[in-house]
C-alpha positions in Angstrom: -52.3 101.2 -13.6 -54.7 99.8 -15.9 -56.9 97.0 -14.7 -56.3 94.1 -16.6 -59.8 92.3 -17.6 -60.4 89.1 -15.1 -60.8 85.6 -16.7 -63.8 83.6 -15.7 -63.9 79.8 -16.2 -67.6 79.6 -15.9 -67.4 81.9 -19.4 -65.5 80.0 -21.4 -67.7 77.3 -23.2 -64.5 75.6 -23.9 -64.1 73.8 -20.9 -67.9 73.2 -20.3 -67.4 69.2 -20.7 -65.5 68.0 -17.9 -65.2 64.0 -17.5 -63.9 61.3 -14.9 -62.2 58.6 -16.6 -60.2 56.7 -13.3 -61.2 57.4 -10.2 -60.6 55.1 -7.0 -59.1 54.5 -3.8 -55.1 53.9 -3.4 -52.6 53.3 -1.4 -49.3 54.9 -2.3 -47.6 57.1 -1.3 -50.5 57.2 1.5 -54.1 56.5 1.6 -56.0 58.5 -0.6 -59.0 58.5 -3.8 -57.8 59.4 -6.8 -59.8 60.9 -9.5 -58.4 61.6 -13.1 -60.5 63.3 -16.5 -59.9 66.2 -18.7 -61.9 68.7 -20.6 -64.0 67.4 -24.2 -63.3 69.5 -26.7 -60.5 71.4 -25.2 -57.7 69.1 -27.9 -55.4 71.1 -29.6 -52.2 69.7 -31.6 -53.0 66.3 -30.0 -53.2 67.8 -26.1 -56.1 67.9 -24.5 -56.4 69.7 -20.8 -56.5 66.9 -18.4 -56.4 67.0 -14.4 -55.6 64.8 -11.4 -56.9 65.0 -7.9 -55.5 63.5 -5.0 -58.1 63.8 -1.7 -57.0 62.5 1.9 -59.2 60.1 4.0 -62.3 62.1 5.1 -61.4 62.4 9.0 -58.2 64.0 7.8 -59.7 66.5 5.0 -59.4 70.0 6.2 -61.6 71.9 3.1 -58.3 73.5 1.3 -56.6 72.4 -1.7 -52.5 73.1 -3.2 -52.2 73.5 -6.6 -49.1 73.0 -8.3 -48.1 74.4 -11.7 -45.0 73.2 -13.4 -42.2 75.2 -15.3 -42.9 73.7 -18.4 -46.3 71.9 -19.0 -46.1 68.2 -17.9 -47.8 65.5 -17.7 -50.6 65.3 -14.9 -49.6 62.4 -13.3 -45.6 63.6 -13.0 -46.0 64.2 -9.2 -46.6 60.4 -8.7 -42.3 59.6 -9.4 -41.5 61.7 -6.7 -39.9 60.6 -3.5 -39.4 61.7 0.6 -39.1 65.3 0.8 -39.9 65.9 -2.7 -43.1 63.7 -2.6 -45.8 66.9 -3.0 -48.6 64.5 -2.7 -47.4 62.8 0.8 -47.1 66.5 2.2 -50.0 68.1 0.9 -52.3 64.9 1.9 -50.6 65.3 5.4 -51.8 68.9 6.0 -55.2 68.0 5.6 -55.3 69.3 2.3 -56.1 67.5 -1.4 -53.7 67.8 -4.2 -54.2 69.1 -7.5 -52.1 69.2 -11.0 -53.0 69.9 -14.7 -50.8 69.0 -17.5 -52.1 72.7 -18.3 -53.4 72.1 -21.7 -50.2 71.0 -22.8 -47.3 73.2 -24.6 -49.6 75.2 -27.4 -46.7 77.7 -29.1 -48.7 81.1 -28.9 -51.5 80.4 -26.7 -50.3 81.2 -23.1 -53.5 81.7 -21.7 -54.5 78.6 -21.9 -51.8 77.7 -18.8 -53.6 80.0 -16.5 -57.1 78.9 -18.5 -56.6 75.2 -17.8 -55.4 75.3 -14.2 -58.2 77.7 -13.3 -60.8 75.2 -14.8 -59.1 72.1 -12.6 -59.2 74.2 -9.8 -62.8 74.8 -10.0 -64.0 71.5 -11.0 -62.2 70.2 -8.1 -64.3 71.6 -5.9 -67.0 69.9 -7.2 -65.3 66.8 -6.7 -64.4 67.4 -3.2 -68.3 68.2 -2.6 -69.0 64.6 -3.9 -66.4 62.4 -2.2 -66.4 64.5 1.2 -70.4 64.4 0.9 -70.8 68.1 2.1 -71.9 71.3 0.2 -68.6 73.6 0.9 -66.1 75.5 -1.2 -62.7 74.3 -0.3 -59.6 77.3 0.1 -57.4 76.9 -2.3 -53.9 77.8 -2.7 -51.6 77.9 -6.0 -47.3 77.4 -5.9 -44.9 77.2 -8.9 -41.0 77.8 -9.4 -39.0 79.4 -11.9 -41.3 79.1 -15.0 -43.9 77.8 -13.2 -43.7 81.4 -10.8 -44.9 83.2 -14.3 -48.0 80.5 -14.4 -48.3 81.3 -10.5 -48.6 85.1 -10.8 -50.2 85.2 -13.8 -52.8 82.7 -12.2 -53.6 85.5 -8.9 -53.4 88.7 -11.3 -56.1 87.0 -14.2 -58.5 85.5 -11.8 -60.5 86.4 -9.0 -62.2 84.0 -6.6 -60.3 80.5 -8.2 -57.3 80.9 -5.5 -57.2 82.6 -2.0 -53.4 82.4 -1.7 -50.2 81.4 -3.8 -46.6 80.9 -3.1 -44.6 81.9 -6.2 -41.0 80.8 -5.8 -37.4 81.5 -7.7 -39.3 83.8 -9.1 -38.9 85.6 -12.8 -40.2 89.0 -13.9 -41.1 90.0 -17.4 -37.7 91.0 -18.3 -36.0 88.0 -17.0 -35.5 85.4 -20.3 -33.0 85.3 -21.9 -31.6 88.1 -20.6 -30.6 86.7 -17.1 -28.4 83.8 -18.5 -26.3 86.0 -21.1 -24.1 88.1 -19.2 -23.0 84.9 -16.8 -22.5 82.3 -19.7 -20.5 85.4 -21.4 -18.4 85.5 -18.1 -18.2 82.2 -17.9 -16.6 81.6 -20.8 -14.4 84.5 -20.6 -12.8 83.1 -17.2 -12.5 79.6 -18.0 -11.9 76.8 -15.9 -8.8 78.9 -13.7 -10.6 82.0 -13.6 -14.2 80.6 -11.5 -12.1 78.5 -9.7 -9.8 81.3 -8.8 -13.6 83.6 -7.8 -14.9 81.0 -6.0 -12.1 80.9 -4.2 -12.1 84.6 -3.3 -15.6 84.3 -1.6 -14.4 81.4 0.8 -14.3 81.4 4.3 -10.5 83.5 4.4 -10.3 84.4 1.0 -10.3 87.8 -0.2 -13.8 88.7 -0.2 -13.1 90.9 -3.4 -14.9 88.6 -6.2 -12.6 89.8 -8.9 -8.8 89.4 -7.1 -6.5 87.7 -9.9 -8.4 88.8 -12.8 -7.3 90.3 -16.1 -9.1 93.1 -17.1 -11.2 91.0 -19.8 -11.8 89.1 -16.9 -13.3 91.9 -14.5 -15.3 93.5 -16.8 -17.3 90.6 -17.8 -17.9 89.7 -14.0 -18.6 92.7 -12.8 -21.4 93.1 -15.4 -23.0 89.8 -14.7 -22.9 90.9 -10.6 -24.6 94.0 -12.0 -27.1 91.9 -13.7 -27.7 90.3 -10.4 -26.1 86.9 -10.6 -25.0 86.5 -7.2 -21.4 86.8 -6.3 -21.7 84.0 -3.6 -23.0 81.8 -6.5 -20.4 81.1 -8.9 -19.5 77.7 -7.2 -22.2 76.2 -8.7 -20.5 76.8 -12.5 -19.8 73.2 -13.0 -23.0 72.2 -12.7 -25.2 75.1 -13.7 -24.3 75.3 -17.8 -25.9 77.7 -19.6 -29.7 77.3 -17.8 -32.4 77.3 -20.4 -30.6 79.6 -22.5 -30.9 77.7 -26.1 -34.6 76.3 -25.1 -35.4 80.1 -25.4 -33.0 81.1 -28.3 -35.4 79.6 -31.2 -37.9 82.5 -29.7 -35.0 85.0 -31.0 -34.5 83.0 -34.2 -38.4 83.3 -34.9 -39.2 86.7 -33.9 -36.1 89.1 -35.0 -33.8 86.3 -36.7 -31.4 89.9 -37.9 -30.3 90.7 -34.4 -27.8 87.3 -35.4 -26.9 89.4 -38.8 -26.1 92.7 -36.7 -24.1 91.6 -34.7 -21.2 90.9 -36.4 -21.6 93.8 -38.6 -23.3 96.9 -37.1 -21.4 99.6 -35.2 -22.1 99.3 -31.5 -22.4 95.5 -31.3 -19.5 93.5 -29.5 -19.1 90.9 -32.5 -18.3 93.9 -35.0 -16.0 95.2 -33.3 -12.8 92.8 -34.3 -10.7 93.5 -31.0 -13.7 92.5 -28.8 -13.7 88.7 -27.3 -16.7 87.5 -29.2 -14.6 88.3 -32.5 -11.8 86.2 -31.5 -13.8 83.4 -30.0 -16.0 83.2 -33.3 -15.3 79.7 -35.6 -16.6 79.3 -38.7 -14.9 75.8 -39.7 -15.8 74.2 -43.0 -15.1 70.5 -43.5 -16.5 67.4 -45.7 -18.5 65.2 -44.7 -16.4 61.5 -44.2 -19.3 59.8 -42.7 -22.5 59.5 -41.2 -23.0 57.2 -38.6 -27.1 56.7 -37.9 -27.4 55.8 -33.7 -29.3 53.4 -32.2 -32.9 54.6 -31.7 -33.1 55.6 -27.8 -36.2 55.5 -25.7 -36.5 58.1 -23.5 -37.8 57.3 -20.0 -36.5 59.6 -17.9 -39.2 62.6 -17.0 -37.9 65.7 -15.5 -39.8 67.3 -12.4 -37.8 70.0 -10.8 -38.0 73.5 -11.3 -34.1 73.5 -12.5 -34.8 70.8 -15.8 -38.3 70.5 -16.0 -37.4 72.6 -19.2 -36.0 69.3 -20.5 -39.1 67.8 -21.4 -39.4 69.9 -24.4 -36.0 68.7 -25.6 -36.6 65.0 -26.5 -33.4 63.7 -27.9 -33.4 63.8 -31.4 -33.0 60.2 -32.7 -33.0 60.4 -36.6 -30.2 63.2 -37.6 -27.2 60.6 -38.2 -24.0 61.9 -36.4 -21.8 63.6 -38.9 -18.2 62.1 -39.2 -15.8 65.5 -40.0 -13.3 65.0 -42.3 -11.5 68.6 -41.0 -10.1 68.3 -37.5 -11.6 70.6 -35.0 -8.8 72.6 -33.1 -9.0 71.6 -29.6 -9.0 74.8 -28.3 -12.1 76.2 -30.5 -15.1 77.6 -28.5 -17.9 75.5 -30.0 -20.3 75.2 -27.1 -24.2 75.0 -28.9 -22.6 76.1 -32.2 -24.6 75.2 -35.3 -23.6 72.9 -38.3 -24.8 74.6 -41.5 -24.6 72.3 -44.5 -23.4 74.4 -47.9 -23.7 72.0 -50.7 -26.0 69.2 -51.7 -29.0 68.3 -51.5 -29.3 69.6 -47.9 -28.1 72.9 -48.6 -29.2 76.0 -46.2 -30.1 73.3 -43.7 -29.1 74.1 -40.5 -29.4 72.6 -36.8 -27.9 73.3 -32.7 -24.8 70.7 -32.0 -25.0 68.7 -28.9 -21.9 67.4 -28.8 -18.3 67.0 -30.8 -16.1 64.2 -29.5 -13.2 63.2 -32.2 -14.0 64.6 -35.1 -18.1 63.2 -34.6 -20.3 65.7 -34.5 -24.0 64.6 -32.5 -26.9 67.2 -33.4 -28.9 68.6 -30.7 -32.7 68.3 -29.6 -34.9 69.8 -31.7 -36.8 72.7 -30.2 -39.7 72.6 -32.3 -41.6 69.6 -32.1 -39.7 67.5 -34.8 -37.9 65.4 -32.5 -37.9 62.6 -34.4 -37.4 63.9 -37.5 -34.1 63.9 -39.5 -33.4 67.7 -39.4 -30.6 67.7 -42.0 -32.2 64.9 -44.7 -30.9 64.6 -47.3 -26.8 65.3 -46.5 -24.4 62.8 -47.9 -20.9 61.9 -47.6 -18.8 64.6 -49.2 -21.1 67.4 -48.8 -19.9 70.6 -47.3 -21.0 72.0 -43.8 -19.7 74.6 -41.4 -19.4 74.5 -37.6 -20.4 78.0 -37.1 -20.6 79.4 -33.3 -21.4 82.9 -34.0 -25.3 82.7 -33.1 -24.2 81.7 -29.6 -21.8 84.2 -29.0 -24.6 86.9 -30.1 -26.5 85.9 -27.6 -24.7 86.4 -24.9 -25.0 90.4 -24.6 -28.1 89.7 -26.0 -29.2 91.8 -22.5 -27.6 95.1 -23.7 -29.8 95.3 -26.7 -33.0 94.9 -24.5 -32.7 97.3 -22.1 -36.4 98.2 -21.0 -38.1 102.0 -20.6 -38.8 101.1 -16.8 -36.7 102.8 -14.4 -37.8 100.0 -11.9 -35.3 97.3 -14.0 -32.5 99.0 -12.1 -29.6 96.1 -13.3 -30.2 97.5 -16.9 -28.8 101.1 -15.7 -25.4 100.1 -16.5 -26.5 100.2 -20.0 -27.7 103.3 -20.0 -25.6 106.4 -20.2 -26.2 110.0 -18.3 -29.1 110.7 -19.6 -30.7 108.0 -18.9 -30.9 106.5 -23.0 -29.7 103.3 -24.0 -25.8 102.9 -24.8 -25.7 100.3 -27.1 -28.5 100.2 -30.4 -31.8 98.5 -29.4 -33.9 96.2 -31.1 -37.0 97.3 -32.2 -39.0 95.3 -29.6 -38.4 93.9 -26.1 -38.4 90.1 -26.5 -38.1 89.0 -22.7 -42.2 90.3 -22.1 -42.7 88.2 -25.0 -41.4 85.1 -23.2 -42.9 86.3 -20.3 -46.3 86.0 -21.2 -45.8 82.5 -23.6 -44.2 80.9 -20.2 -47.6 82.6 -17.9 -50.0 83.6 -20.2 -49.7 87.2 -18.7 -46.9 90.0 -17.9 -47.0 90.0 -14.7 -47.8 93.4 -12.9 -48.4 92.9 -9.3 -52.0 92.9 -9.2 -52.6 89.7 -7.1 -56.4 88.9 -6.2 -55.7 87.0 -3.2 -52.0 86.6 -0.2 -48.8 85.9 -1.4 -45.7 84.8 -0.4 -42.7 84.5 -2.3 -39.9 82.5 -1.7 -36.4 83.8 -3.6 -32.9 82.2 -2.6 -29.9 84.5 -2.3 -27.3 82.3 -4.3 -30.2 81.7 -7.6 -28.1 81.3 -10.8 -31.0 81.3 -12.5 -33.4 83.7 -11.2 -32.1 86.0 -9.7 -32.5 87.4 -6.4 -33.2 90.9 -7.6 -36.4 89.5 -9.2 -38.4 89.3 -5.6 -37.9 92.6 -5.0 -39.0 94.0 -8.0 -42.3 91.8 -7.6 -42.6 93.1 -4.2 -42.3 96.6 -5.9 -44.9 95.5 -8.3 -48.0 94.5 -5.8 -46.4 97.2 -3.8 -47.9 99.9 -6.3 -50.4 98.2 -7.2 -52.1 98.2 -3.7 -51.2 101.6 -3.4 -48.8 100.8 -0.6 -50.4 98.4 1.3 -48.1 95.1 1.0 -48.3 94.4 4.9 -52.1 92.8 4.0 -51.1 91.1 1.1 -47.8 90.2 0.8 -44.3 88.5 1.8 -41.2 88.3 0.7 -38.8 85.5 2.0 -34.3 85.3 1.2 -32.8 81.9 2.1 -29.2 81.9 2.2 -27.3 79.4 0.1 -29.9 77.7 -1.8 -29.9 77.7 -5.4 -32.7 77.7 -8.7 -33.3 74.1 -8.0 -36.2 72.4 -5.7 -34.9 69.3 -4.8 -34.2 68.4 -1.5 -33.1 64.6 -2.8 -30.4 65.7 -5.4 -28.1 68.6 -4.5 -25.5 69.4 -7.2 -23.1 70.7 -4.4 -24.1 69.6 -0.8 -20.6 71.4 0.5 -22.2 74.9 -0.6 -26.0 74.2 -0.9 -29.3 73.1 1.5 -32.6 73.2 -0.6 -35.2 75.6 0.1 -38.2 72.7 0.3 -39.0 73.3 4.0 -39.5 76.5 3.7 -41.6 76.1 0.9 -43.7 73.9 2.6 -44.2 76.2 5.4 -44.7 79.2 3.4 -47.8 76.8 2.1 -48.9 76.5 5.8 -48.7 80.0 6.4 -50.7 81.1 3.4 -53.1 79.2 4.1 -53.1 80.2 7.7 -53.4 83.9 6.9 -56.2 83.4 4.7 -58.2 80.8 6.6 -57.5 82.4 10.0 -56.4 85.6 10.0 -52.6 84.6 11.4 -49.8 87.2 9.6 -47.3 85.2 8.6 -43.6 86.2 9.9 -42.2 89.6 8.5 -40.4 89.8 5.2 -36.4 89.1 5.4 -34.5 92.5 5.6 -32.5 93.0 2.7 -30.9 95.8 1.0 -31.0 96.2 -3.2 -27.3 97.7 -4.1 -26.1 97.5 -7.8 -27.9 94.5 -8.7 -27.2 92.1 -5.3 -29.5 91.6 -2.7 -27.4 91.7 0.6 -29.0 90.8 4.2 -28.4 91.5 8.0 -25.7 88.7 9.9 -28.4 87.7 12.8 -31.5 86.4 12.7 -33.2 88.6 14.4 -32.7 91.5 12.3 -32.5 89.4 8.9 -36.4 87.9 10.2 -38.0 85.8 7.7 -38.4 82.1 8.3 -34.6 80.5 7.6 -32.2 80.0 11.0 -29.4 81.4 10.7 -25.7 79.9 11.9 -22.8 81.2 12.9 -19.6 78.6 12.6 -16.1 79.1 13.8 -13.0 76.7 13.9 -10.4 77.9 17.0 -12.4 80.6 17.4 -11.7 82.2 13.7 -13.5 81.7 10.1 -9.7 80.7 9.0 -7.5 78.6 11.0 -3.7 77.0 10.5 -3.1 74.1 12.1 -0.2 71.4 12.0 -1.5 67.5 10.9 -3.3 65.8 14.2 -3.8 68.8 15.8 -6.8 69.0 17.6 -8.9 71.8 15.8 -12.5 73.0 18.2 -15.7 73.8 16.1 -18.3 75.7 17.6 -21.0 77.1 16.3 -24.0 79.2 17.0 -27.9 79.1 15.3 -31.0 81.4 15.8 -34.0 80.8 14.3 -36.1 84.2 13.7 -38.2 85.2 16.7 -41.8 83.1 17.0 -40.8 81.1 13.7 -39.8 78.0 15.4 -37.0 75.9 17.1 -33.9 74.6 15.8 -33.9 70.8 15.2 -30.9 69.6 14.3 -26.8 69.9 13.2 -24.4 68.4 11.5 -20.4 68.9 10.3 -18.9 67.5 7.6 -15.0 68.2 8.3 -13.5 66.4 5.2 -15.9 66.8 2.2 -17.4 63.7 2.5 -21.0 64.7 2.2 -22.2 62.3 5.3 -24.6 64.6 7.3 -26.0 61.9 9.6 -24.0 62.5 12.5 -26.2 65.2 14.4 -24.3 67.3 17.3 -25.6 67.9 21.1 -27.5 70.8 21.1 -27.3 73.4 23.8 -30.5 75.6 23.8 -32.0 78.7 24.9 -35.1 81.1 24.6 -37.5 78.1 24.1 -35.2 76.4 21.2 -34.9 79.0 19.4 -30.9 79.8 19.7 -28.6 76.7 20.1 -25.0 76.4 20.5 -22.8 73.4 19.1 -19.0 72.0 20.5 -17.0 69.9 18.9 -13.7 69.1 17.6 -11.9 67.2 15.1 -8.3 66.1 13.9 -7.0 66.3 10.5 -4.9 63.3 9.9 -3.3 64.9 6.3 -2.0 68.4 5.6 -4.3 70.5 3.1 -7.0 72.9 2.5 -10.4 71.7 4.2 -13.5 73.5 4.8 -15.7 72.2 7.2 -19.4 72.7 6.9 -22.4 72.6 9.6 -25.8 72.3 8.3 -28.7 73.0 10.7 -32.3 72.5 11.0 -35.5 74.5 12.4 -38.9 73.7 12.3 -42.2 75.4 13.6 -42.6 72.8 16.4 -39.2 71.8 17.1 -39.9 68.7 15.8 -37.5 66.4 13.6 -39.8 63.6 12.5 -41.6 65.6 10.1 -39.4 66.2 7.5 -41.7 68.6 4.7 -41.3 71.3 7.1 -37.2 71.6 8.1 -36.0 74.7 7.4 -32.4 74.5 6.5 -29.1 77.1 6.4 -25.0 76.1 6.5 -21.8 78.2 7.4 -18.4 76.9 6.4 -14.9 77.8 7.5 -11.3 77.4 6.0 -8.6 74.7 8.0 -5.1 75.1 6.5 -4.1 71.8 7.7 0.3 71.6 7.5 2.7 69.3 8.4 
């Protein structure tokens, strides 16, 4: 593998003027001196690379930092809104550590390196600051995390650097052929199954369902699952589809537009491409409804104070509603049972002809236009339409890009979810374009490709049920540093699964708490233990065990052979994972949870019998071997007939402690109660 050439902030006379504007002792959320500036002469398209620090009381500094790098660049004080579990700056301060964020230069189209350039610059004029307000020569460890986008800043930040970071924990990671590519084959099945058809695969995947994903499917139906499961969405996953949308798709869709705008030409007319063939779904879902325009109806301006933070719609910050395109009274109806979701309007006649923008929204006949994606956000994107001019609801642009995947299939035999693209002798099966977009993304989002060359430890933290990255994206990072340490991972790397968490970070807001616990304690300790390894020489717990088969990561039942740092629980109702019972019956629940050997001790558990989401009442726990298995009896009547599934959620930490709560690592089981009269 070619070495890629190392960036060196002390080189780069464009961050050579660092200043202090703020700095001062605080309060909230806990004691510490707070120090904000940026770089002089670093401005670009009204951004200039600015920096916060956050640095504990002296007697509780321990001479590391955590750096935190955002999907999408945000502003540097962003961290401040958040809250309990999700506060970073409460958890970092209490680990004897100071806290750092960039706004990372800001969101420059075309000049990724200045992500990685930025936080590397903060990093190392932090430790100049630390110097001053601990009053000690010393070089502070320092330590880098990101999610989802922010996992391409992360990596990119450990393979284009040497000596800025000791450690990093990238999590819901992405590889350089993961956008768009990973939302098109599930928004595709999604809107192939409809409404009945995910409720009838979620269904399957319950506690005494089927277990075969695709039971009561047509043959449309199957096909399109099966390929998004060989894609690597997970099968467990697809209870999240009211909630989970399309991801980030049309954020990234204006890349396609700018860079090969005739992929959305060749699709509905070249041989080989689902949208020219006219029996295929995309040919009968396609709408292309021309109406007049009856009215347009300006809204009230909207301020927008809401700021996104989370790894799953930090994305949103570049999508600023758009509050000058009036909304656009139809004088056509629009059949009720069109597929318009993110079609276009297109406006044919007038003085806004060949203007074209994203919908957001059609309710009645009203038609709202979307964000803009390039920076005119408050800019009418259609002015100059009138009443009576002539547009077109067209959705054909969307429907393209949802086997956008097939024509992007990759020369890298390591991308194993693209094999079902290719045929027998290994070529692609469908016509290519002439250049692999995704690696584009991939290095506008990180500022690199990432290659697994890391300059420091890692550990990654992936989650099993990811609807947006998906699973398969650890391993083939693991793969990465793998080769390029020549087969020595064991001193450099780790690789942790959590069962049934999803893309999203936030312990405070769960879209479905029946089917989801967040990932955040584990984080947190995956922090620790990188800084651990590196500061002390402890090797953090194995990898988790999993097995790579046709796109799905799939792990061992017990915690002992599954290792990594998430307990594990084992719930039963009378005994079985389904269970008929008459109304009032008295149903027993018991349940059984192992945390992996010398991670920790199990803290806590919890049912919910009836979906009401209340957690608070925590069970006795029985325990053995030191806390680290525990057993849990109950029982509970259901006073109405139906179909109930009961969840347990559990709790382990490294100490056994419950009080600190930046450190609980969570898991659930669930089981089926047929509940008759």
């Amino acid at each position: 593998m070619e070495k890629q050439k190392l960036y060196i902030p002390e080189e780069d006379s464009c961050f050579q003027n660092p200043y202090i504007d703020e700095e001062g002792w605080r309060d909230q959320p806990v004691r510490h001196y707070f120090v904000h500036g940026g770089f002089r002469g670093t401005e670009k398209n009204g951004q200039e690379a600015r920096f916060c620090f956050y640095f504990p009381e002296k007697d509780k500094y321990e001479g590391r930092f955590y750096q935190y790098l955002s999907p999408a660049p945000e502003d540097e004080r962003a961290s401040e809104s958040l809250t309990g579990e999700d506060d970073k700056i409460s958890f970092v301060l209490s680990y004897g550590a100071y806290y750092v964020v960039t706004n990372q230069g800001g969101f420059i189209p075309g000049e990724g390196e200045r992500l990685y350039r930025t936080s590397a610059n903060g990093a190392q004029f932090s430790r100049g600051v630390a110097q001053r307000v601990y009053g000690y020569q010393h070089r502070p460890y320092g330590y880098v995390f990101g999610g989802s986008g922010g996992s391409f800043k992360t990596m990119s930040c450990m393979e284009m650097t040497e000596g800025v970071w000791d450690g990093a924990v990238p999590y819901v990671i992405a590889n350089p052929m993961a956008t768009p590519n990973v939302f098109c084959a599930r928004v595709r099945a999604m809107r192939l199954l409809g409404e009945k058809g995910l409720k009838c695969i979620v269904d399957n995947m319950e506690p005494g369902g089927s277990g075969q994903l695709c039971d009561g499917l047509n043959e449309e139906q199957k096909e399109a699952v099966e390929e998004a499961s060989r894609m690597g969405f997970p099968k467990r996953g697809w209870f999240s589809w009211p909630y989970m949308g399309d991801g980030s798709l049309m954020v990234l869709a204006p890349t396609i537009y700018q860079v090969y705008p005739q992929y959305f030409t060749d699709f509905w007319e070249k041989e080989g491409y689902e949208g020219a063939n006219s029996h295929s779904s995309e040919a009968r879902a396609r709408i292309q409804l021309k109406s007049e325009v009856k009215a347009l109806i300006q809204p009230e301006k909207k301020e927008v104070n809401e700021t996104y933070t989370s790894v799953d719609n930090n994305w949103l910050n570049t999508m600023i509603g758009n509050n000058a395109t009036p909304q656009i009274l139809l004088k056509e109806a629009v059949p009720e049972d069109a597929y318009l979701v993110h079609c276009r309007i297109r406006v044919l006649s007038g003085a806004a002809k060949g203007k074209e923008c994203a919908v957001d929204k059609i309710e009645h006949g009203l038609v709202t236009v979307s964000s803009a994606f390039d920076g005119s956000n408050g800019l009418n994107a259609l002015e100059g339409l009138e009443v009576g001019d002539l547009v077109m609801l067209d959705n054909s642009d969307y429907l393209a890009m949802q086997t956008l995947q097939r024509h992007q299939v990759p020369p890298e035999l390591s991308y194993k979810v693209y094999d079902q693209y290719r045929n027998d002798q290994g070529e692609p099966r469908y016509p290519q374009l002439p250049f692999l977009i995704a690696p584009m993304i991939a290095r506008s989002g990180g500022g690199s490709v990432p290659c697994g060359d890391i300059h420091g430890k890692v550990i990654a933290v992936c989650s099993l049920l990811d609807e947006s990255a998906l699973p398969w994206h650890g391993d083939w990072y693991r793969n990465a540093v793998k080769a390029a340490k020549n087969g020595d991972e064991k001193d450099w790397f780790r690789l942790y699964y959590n069962d049934h968490c999803i893309h999203d970070d936030r312990a405070g807001h769960l879209d479905d708490r029946q089917h989801q616990v967040d990932y955040l304690g584990i984080l947190h300790q995956a922090l620790l233990d990188v800084a651990a390894w590196v500061e002390k020489g402890i090797q953090p717990a194995a990898s988790t065990e999993y097995t790579f088969r046709d796109g799905q990561i799939e792990i061992p039942e017990s915690a002992a052979e599954r290792k990594g740092l998430q307990p594990v629980v084992d719930a039963y109702a009378n005994g079985s994972k389904c269970v008929k019972v008459k109304v009032n019956e008295t149903v027993r629940f018991d349940a059984v949870i192992e945390v992996p050997a010398g991670t920790g001790k199990v803290t806590a558990a919890a049912w919910d019998y009836e979906n009401t989401n209340d957690f608070s009442g925590l069970e006795a726990l029985k325990t053995e071997r030191n806390g680290e298995r525990a057993a849990v009896s109950a029982s509970h009547a259901f006073k109405n007939p139906g179909t109930y599934f009961p969840v347990i959620k559990v709790q382990s930490s490294r100490t056994g402690s419950l009080e600190d709560i930046f450190v609980q690592c969570k898991n659930l089981d669930r089981v089926r109660v047929i509940v008759e009269e």
